[in-house]
N, C-alpha and C positions, 0 to 999 in steps of 0.2 A: 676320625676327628677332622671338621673341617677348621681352616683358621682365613680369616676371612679380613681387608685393612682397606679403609676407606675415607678418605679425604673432602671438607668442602669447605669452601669459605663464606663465612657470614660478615653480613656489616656491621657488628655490633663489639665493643671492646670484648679481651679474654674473659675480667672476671665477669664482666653480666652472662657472657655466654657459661661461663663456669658453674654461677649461680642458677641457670636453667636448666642445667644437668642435675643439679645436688637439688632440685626440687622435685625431688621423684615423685612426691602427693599428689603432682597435676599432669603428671602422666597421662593419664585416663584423658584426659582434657585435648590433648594433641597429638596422639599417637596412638591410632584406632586400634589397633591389635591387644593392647592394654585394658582391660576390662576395670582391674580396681589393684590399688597396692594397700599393702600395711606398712608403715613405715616401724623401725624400731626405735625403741632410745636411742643418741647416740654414746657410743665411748672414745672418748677421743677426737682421732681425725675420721673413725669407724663406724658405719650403723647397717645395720642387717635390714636390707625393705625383701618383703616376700609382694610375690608379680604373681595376677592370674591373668594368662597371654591366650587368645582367643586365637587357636590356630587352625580354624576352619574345621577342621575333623573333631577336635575337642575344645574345653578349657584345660589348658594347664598351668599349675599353679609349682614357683618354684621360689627359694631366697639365696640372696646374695648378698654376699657382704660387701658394700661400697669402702673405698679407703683413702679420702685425702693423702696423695704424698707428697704434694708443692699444690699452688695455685697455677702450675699449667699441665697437671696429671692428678685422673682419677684414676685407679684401680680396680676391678672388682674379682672376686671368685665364688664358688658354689659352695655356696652353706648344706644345701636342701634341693634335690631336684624331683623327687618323686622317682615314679616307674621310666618314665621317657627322657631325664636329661642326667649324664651320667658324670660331664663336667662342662664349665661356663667361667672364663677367666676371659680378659682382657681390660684395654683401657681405654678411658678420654684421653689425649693430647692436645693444646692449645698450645699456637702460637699467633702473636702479636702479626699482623700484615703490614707491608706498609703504607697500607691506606689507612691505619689504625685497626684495622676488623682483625676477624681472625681466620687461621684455619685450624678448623676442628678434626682432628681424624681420631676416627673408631676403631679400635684392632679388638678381633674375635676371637678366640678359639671355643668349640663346641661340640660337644660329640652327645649325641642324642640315643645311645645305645643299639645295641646291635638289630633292633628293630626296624634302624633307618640304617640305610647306605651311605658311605662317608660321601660316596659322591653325591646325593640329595640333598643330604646335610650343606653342603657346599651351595649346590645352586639355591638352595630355599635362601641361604644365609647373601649371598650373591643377589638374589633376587627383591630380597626385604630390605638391606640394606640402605642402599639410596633413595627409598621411600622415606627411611628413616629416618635419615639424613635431613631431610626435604623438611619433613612436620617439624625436628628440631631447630633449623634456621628457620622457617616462618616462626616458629613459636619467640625464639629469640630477637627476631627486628620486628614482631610486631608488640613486644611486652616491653625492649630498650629505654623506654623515658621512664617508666613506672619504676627501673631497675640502678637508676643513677643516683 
């Protein structure tokens, strides 16, 4: 199981960056690996989106359940992962900067079953990461006015 914690700061206040996260629909839109989601109802602070993630050798398709716990933490864990993901928990954290923006950090953990290497698992998750990171602050200071 790798676990994986990564930090960046955006210029954009917490809850727009918050509201860029909890819009999992437009995924596909800024985070190439993303092919298409479903989103679910929600219940709650909760809603279940299933991902199908283009991971160069396949697509794979898996769901999680997202979980408001404040407006500067989201949560998620593994509903559904198929053959290859055998858990998926971690979360958003935001804090306020004080230049007004934020810092967003990502914490992973992931174990992709005994088919991958926990140390693979690691660097893939090591290696995607701050890609990651990257599409979410562009996406978020380039969407900021449209989100005020």
């Amino acid at each position: 199981m790798a676990r994986v914690s990564r930090s960046i700061d955006v210029d954009v206040p917490p809850d727009v960056f918050l509201r860029v996260v909890q819009d999992y629909a437009r995924y596909p839109e800024f985070v190439p690996e993303v092919k298409a989601v479903r989103v679910g109802l929600p219940q709650g602070d909760a809603v279940e989106v299933t991902y199908w993630l283009d991971v160069k050798l396949r697509l794979l398709d898996f769901t999680l359940r997202h979980v408001v716990r404040s407006l500067d933490r989201i949560e998620w864990s593994l509903v559904r992962g198929g053959e290859f993901m055998r858990a998926n928990e971690g979360a958003w954290t935001f804090e306020r900067t004080r230049s007004g923006g934020t810092r967003a950090t990502y914490q992973i953990e992931i174990d992709l079953g005994p088919l991958v290497p926990g140390a693979l698992e690691k660097a893939l998750a090591d290696r995607a990461l701050p890609n990651m990171l990257a599409n979410f602050k562009t996406r978020a200071e380039s969407v900021r006015e449209t989100m005020r």
